[in-house]
C-alpha positions as CSV (number, residue, x, y, z in Angstrom):
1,X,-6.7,-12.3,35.5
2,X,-5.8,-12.5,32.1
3,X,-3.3,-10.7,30.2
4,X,-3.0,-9.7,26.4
5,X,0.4,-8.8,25.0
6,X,0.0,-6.3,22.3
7,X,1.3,-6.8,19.1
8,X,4.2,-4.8,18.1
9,X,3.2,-1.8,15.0
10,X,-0.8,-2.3,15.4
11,X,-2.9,0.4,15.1
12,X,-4.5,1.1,18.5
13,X,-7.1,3.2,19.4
14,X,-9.8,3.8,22.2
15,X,-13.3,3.9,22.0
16,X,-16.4,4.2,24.5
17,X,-17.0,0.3,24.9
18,X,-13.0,-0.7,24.5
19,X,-9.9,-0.7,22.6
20,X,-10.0,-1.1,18.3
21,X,-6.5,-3.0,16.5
22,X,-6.0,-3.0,13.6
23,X,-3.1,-5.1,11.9
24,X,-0.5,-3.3,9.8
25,X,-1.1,-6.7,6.8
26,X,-5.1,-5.3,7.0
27,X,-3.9,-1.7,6.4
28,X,-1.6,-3.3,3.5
29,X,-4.5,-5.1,2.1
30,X,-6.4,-1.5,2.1
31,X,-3.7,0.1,0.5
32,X,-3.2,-2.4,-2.1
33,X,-6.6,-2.2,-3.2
34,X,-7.1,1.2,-3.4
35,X,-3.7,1.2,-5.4
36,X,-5.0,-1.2,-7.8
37,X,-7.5,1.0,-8.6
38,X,-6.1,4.0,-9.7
39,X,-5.4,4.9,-13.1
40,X,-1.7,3.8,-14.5
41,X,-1.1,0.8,-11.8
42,X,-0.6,-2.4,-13.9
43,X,-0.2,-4.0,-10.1
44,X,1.8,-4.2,-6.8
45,X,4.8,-5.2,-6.7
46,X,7.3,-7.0,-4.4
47,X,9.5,-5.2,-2.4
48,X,13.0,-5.5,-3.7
49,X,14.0,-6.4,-7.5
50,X,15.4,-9.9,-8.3
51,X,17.8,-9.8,-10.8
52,X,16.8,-5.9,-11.9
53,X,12.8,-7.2,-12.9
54,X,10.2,-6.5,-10.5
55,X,8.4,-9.3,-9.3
56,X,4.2,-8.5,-9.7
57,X,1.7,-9.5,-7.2
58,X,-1.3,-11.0,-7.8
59,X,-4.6,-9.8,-6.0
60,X,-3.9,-12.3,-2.7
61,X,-0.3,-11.0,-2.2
62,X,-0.7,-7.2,-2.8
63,X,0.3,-6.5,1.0
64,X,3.6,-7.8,-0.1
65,X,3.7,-4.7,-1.9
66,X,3.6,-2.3,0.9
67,X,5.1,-1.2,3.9
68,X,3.3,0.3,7.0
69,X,5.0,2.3,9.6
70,X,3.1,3.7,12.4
71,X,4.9,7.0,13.7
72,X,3.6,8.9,16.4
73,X,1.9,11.3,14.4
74,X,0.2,8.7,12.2
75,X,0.9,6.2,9.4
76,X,3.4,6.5,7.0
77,X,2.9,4.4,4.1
78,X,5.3,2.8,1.4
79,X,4.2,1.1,-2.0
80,X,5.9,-0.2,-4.6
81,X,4.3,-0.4,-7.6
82,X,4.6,-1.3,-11.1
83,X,3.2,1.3,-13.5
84,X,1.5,1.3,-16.9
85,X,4.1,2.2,-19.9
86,X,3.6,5.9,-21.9
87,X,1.9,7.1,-18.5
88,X,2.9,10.5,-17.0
89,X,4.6,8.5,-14.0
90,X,4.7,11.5,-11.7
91,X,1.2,12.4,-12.6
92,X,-0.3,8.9,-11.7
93,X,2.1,8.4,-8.8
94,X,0.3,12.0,-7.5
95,X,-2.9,10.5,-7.8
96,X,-2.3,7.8,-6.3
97,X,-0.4,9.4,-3.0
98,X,-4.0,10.8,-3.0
99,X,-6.1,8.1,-3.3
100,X,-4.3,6.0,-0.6
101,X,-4.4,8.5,1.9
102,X,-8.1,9.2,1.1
103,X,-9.1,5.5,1.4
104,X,-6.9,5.0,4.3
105,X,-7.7,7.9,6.7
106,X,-11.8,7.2,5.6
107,X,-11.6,3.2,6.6
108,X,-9.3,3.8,9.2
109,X,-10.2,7.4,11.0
110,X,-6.2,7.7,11.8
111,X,-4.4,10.6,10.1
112,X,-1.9,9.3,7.3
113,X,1.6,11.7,7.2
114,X,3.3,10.5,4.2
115,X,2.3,8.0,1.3
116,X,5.4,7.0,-0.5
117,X,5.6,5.7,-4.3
118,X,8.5,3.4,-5.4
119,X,8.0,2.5,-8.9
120,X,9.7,-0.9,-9.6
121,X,8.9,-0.9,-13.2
122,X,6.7,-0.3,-16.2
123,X,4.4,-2.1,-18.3
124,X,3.6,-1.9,-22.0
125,X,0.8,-3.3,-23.5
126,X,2.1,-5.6,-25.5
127,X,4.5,-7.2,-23.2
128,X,2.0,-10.1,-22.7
129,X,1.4,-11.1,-26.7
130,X,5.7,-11.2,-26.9
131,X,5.5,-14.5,-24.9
């Protein structure tokens, strides 16, 4: 008889035919995505400031960029995020409390209880053509 050990903060649940896991790095990788999308995200950003500049992710890394606790109740979500420059930054961190939660609950069927924006810093438009 064989015996697997579960791994500690997966997402477990119980169908008809077995038992679904889900990793918290795959609920990350949702989370990043749908946070890329949204209106006013320049990216993802690392957890944690180096020196006082945030350190942006690149499309592989955006899990890096989030943290995902699983509470009894559900999944509580943390992102920290870089956001675009002369944005309303309440306004597009709203909307995008929104559209995480939507995407997450839809892919993942598990109720999500608190989506948390960290904004690490901004990004103007001409940042890029100064270098």
């Amino acid at each position: 008889m064989t015996s697997k050990v579960k791994t500690p903060g997966t997402l477990s649940t119980t169908a008809s035919l077995g038992r679904i896991e889900v990793s918290p790095r795959v609920v990350a990788s949702i989370v990043g995505h749908a946070a890329n999308e949204s209106y006013g995200i320049v990216g993802m950003a690392a957890r944690g400031l180096r020196d006082g500049i945030a350190e942006r992710l690149n499309r592989e890394n955006l899990h890096r960029g989030v943290e995902v606790v699983v509470d009894g109740d559900g999944i509580i979500i943390d992102l920290y995020i870089i956001a675009q420059y002369g944005t309303r930054i309440s306004e597009v961190a709203n909307n995008l409390m929104s559209a995480v939660k939507y995407a997450t609950e839809k892919s993942l069927g598990l109720p999500v209880v608190a989506v948390n924006v960290n904004v690490q810093g901004i990004h103007g438009e001409d940042d890029d053509s100064r270098r």
